[in-house]
C-alpha positions in Angstrom: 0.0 0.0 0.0 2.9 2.5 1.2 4.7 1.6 -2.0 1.5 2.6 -4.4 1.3 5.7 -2.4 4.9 6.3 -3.2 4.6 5.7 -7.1 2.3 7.8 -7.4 3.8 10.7 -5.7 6.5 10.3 -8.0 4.1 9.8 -10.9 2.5 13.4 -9.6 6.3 15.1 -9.1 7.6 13.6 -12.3 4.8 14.7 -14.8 5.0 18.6 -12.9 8.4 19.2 -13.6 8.0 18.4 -17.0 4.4 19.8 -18.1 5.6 22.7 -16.5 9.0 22.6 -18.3 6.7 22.4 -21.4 4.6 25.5 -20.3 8.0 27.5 -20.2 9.5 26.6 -23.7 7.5 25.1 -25.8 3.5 25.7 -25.6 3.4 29.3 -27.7 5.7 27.9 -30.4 3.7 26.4 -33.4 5.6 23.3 -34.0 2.3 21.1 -33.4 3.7 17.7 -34.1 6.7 18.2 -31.9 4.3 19.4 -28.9 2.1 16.8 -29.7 5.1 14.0 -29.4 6.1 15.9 -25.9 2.7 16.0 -24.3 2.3 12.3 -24.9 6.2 11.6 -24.1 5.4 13.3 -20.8 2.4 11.3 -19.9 4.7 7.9 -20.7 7.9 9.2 -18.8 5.8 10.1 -15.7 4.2 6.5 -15.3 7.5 4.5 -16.7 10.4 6.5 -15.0 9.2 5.9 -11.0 9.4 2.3 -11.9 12.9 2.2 -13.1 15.5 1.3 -10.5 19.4 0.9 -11.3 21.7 0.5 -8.4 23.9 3.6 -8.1 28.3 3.2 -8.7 28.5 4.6 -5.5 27.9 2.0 -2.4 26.8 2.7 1.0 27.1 1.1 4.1 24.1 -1.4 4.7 23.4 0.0 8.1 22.8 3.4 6.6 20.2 1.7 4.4 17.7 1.4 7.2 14.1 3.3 7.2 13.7 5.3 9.8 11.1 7.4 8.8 8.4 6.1 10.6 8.7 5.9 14.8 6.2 4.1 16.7 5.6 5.9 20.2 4.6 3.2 23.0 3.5 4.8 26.4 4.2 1.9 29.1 4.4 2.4 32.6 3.4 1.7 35.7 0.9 4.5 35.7 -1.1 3.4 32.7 -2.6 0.0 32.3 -1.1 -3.0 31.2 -3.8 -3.0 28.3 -2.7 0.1 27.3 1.0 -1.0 26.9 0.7 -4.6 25.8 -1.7 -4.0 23.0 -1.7 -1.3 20.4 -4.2 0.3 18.2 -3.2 2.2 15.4 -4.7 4.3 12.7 -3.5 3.7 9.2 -3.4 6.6 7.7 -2.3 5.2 4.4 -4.7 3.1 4.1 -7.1 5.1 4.7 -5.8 7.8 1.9 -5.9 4.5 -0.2 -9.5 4.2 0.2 -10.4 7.4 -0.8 -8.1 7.4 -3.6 -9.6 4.2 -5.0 -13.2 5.2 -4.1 -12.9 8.7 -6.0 -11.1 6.4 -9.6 -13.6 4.4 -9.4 -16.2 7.3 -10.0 -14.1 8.9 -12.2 -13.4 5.9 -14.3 -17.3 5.0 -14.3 -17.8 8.6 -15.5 -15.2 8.0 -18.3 -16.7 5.1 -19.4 -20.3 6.5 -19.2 -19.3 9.5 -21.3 -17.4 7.0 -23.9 -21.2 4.8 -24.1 -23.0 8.2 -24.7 -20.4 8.9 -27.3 -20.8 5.9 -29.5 -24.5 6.5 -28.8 -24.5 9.6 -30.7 -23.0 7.9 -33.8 -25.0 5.0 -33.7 -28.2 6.3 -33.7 -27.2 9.2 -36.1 -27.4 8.5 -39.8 -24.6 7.7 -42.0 -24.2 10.3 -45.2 -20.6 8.7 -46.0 -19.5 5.1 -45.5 -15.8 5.9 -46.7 -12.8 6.8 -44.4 -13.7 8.9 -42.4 -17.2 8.1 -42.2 -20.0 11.0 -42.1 -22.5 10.9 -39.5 -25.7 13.4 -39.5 -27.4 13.6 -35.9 -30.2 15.4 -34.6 -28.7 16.2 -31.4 -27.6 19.4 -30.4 -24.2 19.0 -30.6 -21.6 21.1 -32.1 -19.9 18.5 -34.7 -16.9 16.3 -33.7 -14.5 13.3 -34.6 -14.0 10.1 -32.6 -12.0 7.3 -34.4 -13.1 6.9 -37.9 -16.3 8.9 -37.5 -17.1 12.4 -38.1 -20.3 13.5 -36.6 -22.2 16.6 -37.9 -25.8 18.4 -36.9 -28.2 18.5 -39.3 -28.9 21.6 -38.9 -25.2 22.3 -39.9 -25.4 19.9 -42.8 -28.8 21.4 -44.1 -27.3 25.0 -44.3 -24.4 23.8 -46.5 -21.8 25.8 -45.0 -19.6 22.3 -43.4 -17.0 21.6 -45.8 -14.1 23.4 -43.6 -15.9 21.8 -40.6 -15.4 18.1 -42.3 -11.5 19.2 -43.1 -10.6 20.4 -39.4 -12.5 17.0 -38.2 -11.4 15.3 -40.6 -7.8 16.2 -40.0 -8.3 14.9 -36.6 -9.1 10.9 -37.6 -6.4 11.5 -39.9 -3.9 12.2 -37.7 -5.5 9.4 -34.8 -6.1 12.3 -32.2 -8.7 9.7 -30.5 -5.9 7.4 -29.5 -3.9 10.5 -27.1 -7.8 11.5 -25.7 -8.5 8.1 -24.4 -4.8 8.1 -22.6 -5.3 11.0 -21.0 -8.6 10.3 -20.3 -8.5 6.7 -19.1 -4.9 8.0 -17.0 -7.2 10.4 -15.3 -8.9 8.3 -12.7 -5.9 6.4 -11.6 -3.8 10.4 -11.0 -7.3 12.3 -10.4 -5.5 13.9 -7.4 -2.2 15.3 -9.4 -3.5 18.7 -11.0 -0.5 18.6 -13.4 -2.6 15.4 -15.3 -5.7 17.8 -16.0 -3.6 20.5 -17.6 -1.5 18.1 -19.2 -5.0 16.9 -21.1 -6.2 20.6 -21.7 -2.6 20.5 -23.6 -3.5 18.0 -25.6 -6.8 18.3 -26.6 -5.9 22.0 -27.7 -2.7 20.9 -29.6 -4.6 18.7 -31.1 -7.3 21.7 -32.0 -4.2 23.9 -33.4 -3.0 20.8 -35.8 -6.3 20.5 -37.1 -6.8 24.3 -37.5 -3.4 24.5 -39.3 -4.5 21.8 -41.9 -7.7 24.0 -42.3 -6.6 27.1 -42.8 -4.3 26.1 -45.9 -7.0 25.5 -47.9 -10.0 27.6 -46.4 -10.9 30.7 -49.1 -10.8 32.9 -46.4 -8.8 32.6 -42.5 -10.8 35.3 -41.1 -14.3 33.6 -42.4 -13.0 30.6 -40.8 -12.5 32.0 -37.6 -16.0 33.6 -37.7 -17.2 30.2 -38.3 -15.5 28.8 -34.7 -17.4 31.9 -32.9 -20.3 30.6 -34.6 -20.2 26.6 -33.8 -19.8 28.1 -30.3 -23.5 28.8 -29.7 -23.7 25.3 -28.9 -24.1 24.8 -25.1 -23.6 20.7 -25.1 -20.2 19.4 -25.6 -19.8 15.7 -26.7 -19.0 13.5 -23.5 -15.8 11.9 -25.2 -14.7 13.3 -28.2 -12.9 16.3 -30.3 -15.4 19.2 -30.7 -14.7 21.7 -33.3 -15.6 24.5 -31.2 -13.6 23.8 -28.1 -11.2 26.5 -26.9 -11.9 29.0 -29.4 -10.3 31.5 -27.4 -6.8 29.7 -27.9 -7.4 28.7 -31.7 -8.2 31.6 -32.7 -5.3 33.2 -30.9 -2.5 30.7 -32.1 -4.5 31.2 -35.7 -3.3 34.7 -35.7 0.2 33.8 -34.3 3.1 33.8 -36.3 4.8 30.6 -37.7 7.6 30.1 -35.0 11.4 30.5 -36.6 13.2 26.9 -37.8 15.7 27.0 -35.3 13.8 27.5 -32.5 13.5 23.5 -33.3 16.8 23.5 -31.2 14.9 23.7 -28.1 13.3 20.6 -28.5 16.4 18.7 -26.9 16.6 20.9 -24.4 13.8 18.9 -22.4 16.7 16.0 -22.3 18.7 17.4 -19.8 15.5 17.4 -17.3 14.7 13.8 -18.3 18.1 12.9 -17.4 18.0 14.6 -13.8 14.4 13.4 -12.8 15.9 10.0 -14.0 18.8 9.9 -11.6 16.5 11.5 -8.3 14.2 8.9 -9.0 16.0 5.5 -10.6 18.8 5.9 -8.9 19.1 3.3 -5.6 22.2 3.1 -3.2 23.8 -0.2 -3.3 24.8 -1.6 -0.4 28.1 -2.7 0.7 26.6 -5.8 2.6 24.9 -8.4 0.6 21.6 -10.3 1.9 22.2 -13.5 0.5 23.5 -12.4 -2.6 20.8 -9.9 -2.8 20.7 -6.3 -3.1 18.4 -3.6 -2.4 15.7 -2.8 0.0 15.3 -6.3 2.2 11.3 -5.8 2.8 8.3 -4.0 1.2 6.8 -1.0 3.6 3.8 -3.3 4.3 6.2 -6.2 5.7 7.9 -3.2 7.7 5.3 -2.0 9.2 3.8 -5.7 10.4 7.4 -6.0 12.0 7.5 -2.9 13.6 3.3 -3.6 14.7 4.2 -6.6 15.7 7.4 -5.2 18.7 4.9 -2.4 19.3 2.5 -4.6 20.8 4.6 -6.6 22.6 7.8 -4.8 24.4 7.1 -3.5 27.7 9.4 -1.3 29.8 11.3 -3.5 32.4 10.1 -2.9 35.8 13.7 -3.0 36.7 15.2 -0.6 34.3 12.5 1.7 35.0 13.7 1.5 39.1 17.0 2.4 38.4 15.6 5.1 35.7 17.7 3.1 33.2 17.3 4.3 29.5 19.0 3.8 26.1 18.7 2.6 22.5 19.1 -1.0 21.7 19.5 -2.7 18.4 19.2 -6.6 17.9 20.3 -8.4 14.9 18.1 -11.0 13.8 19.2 -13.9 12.0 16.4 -15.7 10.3 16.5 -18.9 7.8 13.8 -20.0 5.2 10.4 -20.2 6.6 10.5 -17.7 9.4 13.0 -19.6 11.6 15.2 -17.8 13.7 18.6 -18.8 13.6 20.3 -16.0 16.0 19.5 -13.0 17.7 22.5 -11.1 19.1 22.2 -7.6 20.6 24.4 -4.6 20.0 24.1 -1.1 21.7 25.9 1.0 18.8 24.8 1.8 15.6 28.2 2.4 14.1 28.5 -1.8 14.9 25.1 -2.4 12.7 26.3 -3.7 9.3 22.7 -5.1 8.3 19.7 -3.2 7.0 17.8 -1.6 10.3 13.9 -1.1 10.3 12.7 1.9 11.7 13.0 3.1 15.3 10.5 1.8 17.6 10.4 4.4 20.9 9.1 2.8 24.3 8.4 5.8 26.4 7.4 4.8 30.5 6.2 7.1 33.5 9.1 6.9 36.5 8.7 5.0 39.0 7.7 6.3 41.8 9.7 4.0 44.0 13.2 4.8 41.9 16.2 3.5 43.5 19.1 6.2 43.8 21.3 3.2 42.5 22.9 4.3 39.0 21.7 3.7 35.5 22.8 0.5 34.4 25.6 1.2 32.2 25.6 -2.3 30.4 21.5 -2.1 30.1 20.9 -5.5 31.0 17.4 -5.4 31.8 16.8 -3.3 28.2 18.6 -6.2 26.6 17.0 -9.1 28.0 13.7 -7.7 26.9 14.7 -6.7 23.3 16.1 -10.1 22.9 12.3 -11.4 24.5 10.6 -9.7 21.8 12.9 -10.3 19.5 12.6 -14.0 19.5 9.2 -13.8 19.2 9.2 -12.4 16.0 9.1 -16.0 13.7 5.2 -15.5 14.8 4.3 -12.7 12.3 3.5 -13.5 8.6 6.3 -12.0 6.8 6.2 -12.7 2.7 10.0 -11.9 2.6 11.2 -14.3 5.2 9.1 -17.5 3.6 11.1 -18.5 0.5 15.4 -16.9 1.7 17.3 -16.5 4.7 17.5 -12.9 6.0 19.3 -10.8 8.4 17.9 -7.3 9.7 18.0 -5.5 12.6 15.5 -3.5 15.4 16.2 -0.6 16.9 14.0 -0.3 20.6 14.7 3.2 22.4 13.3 3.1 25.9 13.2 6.6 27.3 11.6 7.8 30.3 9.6 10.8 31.5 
């Protein structure tokens, strides 16, 4: 679950820096094709790129490898009761941001799929003036007229008036050019990155280069540019939009703006490779992995998904307590144990050590006992060797063959824990 959560952050970060590299040099020039081949290149980069991993040339120590970005905080004492400290009950927040996130795609991808049903509605009960390529569909509906795949769908009312023949170039232009194929990606990679704002620009993009490609086609052979343009103003009367699909009078605003524009100079082509360089950095912050000096069993890498983590970690939570003993002599510290474990969940070893800098094996993320003081302290001094602090990370320790753990099933592997018992 954690590592969906993470993939899709990246997903979010990777397609940001790029769309928005794209809004700085690239969206006002009027190479269409080349904007076309970026918008779509940024949609595939941002869901390929998280999920490439190539260990890095420069190796760390295995003990530095170790997540501690999540603490667990037990309160265990003599002041609070035993249920309290033996048994924990946590919130996951992830998982609950998971069930919202899944909750809201599904609507969205329903909606998506309701709007592509109402589309091919349109063209089936509409009647079919052409049966070439692309095929001419006449509807009654109020729609303004649009493409989708082969078709090319036209109001009557349109059609009756004579005046279409641009209108059948600019959509025609679009099923030429297989504009239906980039809507359906960025409308079927909508409810799957509904949360990342960057993937509802990045289809406004599209759909409006897509407009401007079609528009340039147009306007090489239309009598007149500025009768054409009066024409989009016109189409835009119409108040329903089709669900799914390429409307000739979407965004007539921009059209008629990058109409007007300028061709862009030839070597302002240069800048296309210029969105390389930022490929090549996202790809090292994000594909990049340390590679550890210590080897798990000849294996490299992170040594258990977040979900396995976070059983282990649940699983001491619930079942360290604060020696009554170190607690009398206000005895505190940080212990780690090194667990040995072969095939099957069988623990082989578990050997305690009391400084990091000794750790050489992958540690899991700090686990903090915190305990009241006893009222009944003994003046004696802190016991410098922590024996009592051992003894019960070792307990807990060599419990730990009792917890389901995927990794530990089918290879031998060796991890540590880190327990902090402070007191307050």
């Amino acid at each position: 679950m954690d590592n969906l959560l993470l993939y899709l952050l990246k997903v979010s970060l990777v397609s940001m820096v790029l769309y928005l590299t794209y809004l700085l040099l690239y969206s006002r020039d009027t190479f269409y094709r080349r904007n076309r081949i970026l918008l779509i290149g940024i949609l595939l980069v941002s869901i390929i790129l998280p999920f490439m991993k190539i260990s890095s040339f420069f190796p760390v120590d295995a003990a530095d490898v170790s997540t501690n970005s999540v603490t667990v905080l037990i309160a265990s004492g003599s002041n609070i009761g035993a249920t309290v400290s033996e048994k924990i009950t946590s919130f996951d927040l992830s998982n609950f941001l998971l069930w919202i996130y899944f909750f809201v795609a599904g609507i969205i991808l329903i909606k998506v799929l309701v709007s592509l049903t109402r589309t091919y509605m349109i063209i089936r009960k509409g009647t079919l003036l052409d049966n070439g390529f692309p095929k001419v569909v006449l509807t009654d509906m109020e729609y303004p007229p649009f493409s989708f795949f082969s078709n090319v769908v036209v109001p009557r009312k349109i059609y009756e008036d004579g005046d279409y023949l641009e209108i059948l170039k600019h959509e025609n232009a679009h099923v030429l050019q297989g504009h239906t194929f980039d809507l359906l990606l960025t409308e079927f990679l909508i409810p799957f990155l509904w949360f990342n704002p960057f993937i509802w620009l990045i289809k406004r993009s599209v759909i409006l280069n897509h407009e401007y490609l079609a528009d340039n086609i147009t306007i090489k052979g239309a009598s007149s540019v500025k009768e054409y343009q009066y024409k989009l103003l016109n189409i835009a009367k119409y108040q329903m939009n089709t669900p799914l699909a390429h409307n000739f009078s979407s965004l007539i605003k921009n059209r008629i703006i990058m109409i007007n524009k300028k061709p862009t100079r030839n070597y302002a082509a240069l800048k296309s490779i210029m969105i390389l360089p930022v490929v090549a950095v996202l790809f090292v912050l994000f594909s990049f992995k340390p590679e550890s000096n210590t080897l798990m069993n000849g294996s490299q890498g992170q040594l258990f998904s977040k979900s396995s983590e976070s059983e282990i970690t649940k699983f001491v939570a619930k079942n360290v307590l604060y020696p009554l003993e170190a607690k009398s002599i206000s005895d505190t510290g940080k212990i780690f144990v090194v667990v040995k474990m072969n095939k099957g969940g069988v623990i082989k070893d578990c050997k305690v050590i009391t400084e990091k800098d000794k750790v050489k094996v992958p540690i899991l993320e700090d686990i903090i006992v915190v305990a009241y003081k006893s009222n009944s302290t003994s003046v004696a001094k802190s016991d410098k060797e922590h024996l009592a602090l051992k003894a019960e990370s070792l307990r807990v320790a060599n419990k730990l063959s009792e917890v389901q753990i995927p990794e530990w099933k089918d290879k031998n592997v060796e991890f540590a824990i880190s327990i902090n018992f402070q007191l307050r």
